[in-house]
PAKOL-94295 format. One line per 5 residues: number of its first residue (from 0); for each residue z, x, y of C-alpha. Coordinates in steps of 0.2 Angstrom, whole numbers. Example, Ala and Ser with C-alpha at 12.3 -4.5 7.8 and 13.67 -1.06 7.14 Angstrom:
REM PAKOL-94295
0	39,62,-22 | 36,68,-5 $
This chain:
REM PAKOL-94295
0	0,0,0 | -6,7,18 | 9,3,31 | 6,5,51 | 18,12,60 $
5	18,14,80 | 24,29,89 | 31,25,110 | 36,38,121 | 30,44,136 $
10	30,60,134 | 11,66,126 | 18,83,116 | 31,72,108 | 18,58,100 $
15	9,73,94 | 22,81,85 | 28,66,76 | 8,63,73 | 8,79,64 $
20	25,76,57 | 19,61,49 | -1,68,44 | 2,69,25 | 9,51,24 $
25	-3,36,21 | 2,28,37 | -11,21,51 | -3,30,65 | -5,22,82 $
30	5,27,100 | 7,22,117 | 15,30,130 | 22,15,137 | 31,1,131 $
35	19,-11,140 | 5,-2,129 | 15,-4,115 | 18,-22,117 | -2,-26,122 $
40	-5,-16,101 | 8,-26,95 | 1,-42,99 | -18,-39,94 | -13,-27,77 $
45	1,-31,61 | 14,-16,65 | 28,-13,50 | 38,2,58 | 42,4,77 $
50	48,23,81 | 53,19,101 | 58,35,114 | 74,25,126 | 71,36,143 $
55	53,28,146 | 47,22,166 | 46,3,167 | 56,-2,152 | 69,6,143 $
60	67,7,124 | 83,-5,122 | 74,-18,132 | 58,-16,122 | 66,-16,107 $
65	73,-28,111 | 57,-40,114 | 49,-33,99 | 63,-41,89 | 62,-56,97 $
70	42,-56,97 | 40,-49,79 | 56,-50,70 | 46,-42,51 | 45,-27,60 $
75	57,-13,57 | 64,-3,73 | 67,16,75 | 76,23,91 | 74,41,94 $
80	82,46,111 | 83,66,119 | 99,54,127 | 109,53,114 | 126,45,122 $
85	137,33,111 | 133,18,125 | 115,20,121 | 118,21,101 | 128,4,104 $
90	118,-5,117 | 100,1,105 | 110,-6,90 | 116,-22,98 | 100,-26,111 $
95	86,-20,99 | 92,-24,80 | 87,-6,77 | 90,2,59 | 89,22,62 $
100	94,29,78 | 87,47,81 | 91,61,94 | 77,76,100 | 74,86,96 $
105	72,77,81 | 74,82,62 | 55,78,58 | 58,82,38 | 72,66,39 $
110	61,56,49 | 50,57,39 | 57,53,24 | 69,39,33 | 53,31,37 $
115	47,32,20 | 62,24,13 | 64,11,27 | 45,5,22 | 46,6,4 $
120	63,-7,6 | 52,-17,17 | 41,-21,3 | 54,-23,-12 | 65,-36,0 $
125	50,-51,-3 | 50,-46,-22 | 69,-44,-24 | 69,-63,-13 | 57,-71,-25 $
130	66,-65,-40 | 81,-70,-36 | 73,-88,-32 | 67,-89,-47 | 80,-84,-58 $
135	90,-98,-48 | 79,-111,-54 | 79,-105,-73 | 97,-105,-69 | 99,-124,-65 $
140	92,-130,-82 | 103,-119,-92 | 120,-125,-83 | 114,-144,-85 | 112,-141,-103 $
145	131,-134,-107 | 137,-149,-98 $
């Protein structure tokens, strides 16, 4: 399975590092250095994975986070931040749903493989769900037939 993953941060030298950082995985990488370029990808292409810079001009990456979740709540959310206090860990946590929280410089080999992870759980989740639906419903007959 081929996953997309968007890359937000203003900064050009940092989308091309976690470009090559990322190069050997079967990803679809896309970037924007905004989080109003961001936004105008996310609502014309399917994104699974978010990886968002917080210091960008015109919107934070809390507050754009945050919108993502609201806008597209499937999509898994990454902070990585060169600010790393434990207000902004907090507010990212609470504004944006994030699941990873990363500071730069940036340990590329564990992004990488947390991104990795974060997708392949993404997938299981709708299996595991419909498993467990089903085994609920060979369930019911089972108990109504002891009684």
């Amino acid at each position: 399975m081929s996953y997309t993953v968007l890359l937000v941060d203003d900064e050009p030298h940092v989308l091309d590092g976690l470009q090559r950082a990322l190069r050997k995985e079967p990803y679809l990488i896309l970037t924007a250095t905004s989080a109003e370029i961001a936004l105008e990808i996310l609502r014309t292409r399917a994104v699974d994975l978010v990886v968002s810079d917080y210091e960008m001009p015109g919107m934070h990456g809390t507050a754009f986070l945050a919108q993502v979740q609201q806008e597209f709540p499937e999509i898994m959310l990454f902070m990585l931040t060169g600010k790393a206090t434990p207000e902004i860990a907090v507010q990212a946590i609470n504004d944006g749903a994030i699941s990873h929280f990363f500071t730069k410089p940036c340990d590329m080999v564990a992004l990488t493989f947390t991104i990795k992870q974060t997708l392949h759980q993404r997938t299981a989740m709708p299996a595991a769900r419909r498993l467990r639906s089903k085994g609920k419903c060979q369930a019911t007959p089972l108990e109504h037939a002891s009684s």
